[in-house]
N, C-alpha and C positions, 0 to 999 in steps of 0.2 A: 447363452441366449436368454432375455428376457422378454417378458410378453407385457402387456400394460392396458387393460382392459376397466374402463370406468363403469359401473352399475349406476344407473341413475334412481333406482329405484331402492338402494339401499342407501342415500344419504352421503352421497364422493367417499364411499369405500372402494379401496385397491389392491387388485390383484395382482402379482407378479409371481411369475414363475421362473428361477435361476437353474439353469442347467449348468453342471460345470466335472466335465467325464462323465462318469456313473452315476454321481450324483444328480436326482433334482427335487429342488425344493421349491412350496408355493407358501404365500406370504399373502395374507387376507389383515386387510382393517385399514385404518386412516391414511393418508399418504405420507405421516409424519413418521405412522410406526413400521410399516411397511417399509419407509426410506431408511431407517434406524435397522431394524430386521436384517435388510437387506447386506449392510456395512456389516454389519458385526458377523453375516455369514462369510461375506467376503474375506475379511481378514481372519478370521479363524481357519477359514479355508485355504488361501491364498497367501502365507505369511508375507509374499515379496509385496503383497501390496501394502501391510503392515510400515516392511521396511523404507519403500519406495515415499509411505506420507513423511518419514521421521526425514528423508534428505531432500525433499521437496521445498521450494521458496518460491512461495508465488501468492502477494497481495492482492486479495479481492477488496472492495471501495470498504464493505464495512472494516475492515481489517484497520485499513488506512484509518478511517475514520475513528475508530476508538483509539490505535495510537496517538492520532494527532488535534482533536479536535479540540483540549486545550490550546491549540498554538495559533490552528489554524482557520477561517470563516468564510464563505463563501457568502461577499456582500454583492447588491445590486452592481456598483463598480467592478466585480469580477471576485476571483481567487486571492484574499491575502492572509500575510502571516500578524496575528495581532491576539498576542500571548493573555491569557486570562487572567493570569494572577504574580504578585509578585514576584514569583517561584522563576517563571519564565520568562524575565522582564528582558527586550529586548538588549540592555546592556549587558547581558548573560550568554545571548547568543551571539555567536561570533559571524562574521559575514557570511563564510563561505556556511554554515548552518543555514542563515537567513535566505540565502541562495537555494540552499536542496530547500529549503520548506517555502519558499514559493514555488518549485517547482514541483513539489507535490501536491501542495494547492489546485496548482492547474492540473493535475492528472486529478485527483478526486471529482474535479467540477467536471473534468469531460466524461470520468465515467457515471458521474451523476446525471447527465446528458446538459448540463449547464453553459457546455463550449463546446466546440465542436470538434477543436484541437485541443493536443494540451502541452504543447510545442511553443515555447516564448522566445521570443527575441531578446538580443540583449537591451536594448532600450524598455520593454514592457516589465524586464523584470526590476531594472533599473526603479523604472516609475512608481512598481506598484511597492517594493521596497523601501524607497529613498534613498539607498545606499548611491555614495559616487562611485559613478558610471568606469571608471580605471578599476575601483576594487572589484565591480563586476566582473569584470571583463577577466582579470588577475583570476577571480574564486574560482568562474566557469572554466578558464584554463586548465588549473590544479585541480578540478572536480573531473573532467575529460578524463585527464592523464591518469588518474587512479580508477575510472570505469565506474565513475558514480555518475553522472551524466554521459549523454550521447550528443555530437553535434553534427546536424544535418542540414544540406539545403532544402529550401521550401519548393512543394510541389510547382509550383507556378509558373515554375521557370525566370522567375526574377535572383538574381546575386543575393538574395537575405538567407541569414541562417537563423535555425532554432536549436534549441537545447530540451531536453526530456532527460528527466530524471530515470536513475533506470532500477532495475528488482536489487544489485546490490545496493546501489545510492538508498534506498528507503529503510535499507537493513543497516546500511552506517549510520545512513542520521537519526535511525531511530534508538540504534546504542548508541550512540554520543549526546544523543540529549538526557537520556536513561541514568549512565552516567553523572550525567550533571548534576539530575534531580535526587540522586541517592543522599541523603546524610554523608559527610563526612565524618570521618574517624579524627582526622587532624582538629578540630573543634575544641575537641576531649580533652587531646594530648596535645603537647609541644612537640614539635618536629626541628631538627637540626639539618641542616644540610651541610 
């Protein structure tokens, strides 16, 4: 049980008091050290919660955003994929890549409050890519079947579908672009096959 009491009169210093069995403890100062305090009793106390962060996968917007934002920009036109630097040139990425990172695109913009969905058709992803509209349709296919996308119909009740990227899909493409970017070894060496 905790308590959460603000002092106005000390300056947004915070209180919190953790009770957990026999134990309880109270946690006085900033709400950054108090939030810090509070964790580090937790998991010393609580190891499953320790355990429970290390098998946990769940991208919050910054998260996404420091993975991606060489790749990715949120222009006035919307969510696209438009690589910074040689490194990521789009003839590096392959379609169905090009494919998950617009569709992470739109998820950062919606949880940036940029869109309101972040649910794309296949024509919008088509558009904002360029790719021809068969290899879309092909990538979203093979992206479905392996559970890196989701395809749904849209709330409105009309025949359209959308696609959303999902928590695996963002953990594949973001080791598969990871990948990419690492130095090779074969450079060095000659490799025979």
């Amino acid at each position: 049980m905790a308590e959460n009491n603000t002092n106005n009169n000390h300056d947004s210093r915070v209180n919190v008091t953790v009770s957990l069995g026999d134990i309880k403890v109270q946690f006085n100062g900033s709400a950054e050290s108090v939030l810090n305090s509070v964790i580090t009793f937790l998991t010393k106390q609580v190891p499953a919660i320790d355990l429970a962060k290390k098998i946990s996968l769940n991208y919050a917007v910054t998260d996404l955003i420091d993975t991606y934002s060489n790749l990715i920009k949120i222009t006035p036109e919307g969510p696209r994929v438009i690589p910074e630097t040689v490194e990521y040139s789009t003839k590096k990425l392959s379609d169905k890549e090009m494919v998950g990172l617009q569709l992470v695109a739109s998820k950062i913009a919606k949880d940036l409050g940029k869109l309101s969905d972040d649910g794309m058709q296949v024509s919008e992803i088509q558009s904002a890519t360029s790719l021809n509209p068969k290899s879309v349709s092909s990538r979203l296919s093979e992206l479905v079947k392996a559970g890196h996308v989701v395809r749904e119909n849209t709330r409105d009740g009309s025949e359209s579908v959308i696609y959303r990227i999902t928590t695996a899909g963002i953990h594949w493409l973001a080791s598969t672009i990871a990948r990419k970017t690492k130095p090779s070894l074969s450079s060095s060496s000659s490799s025979s096959s």
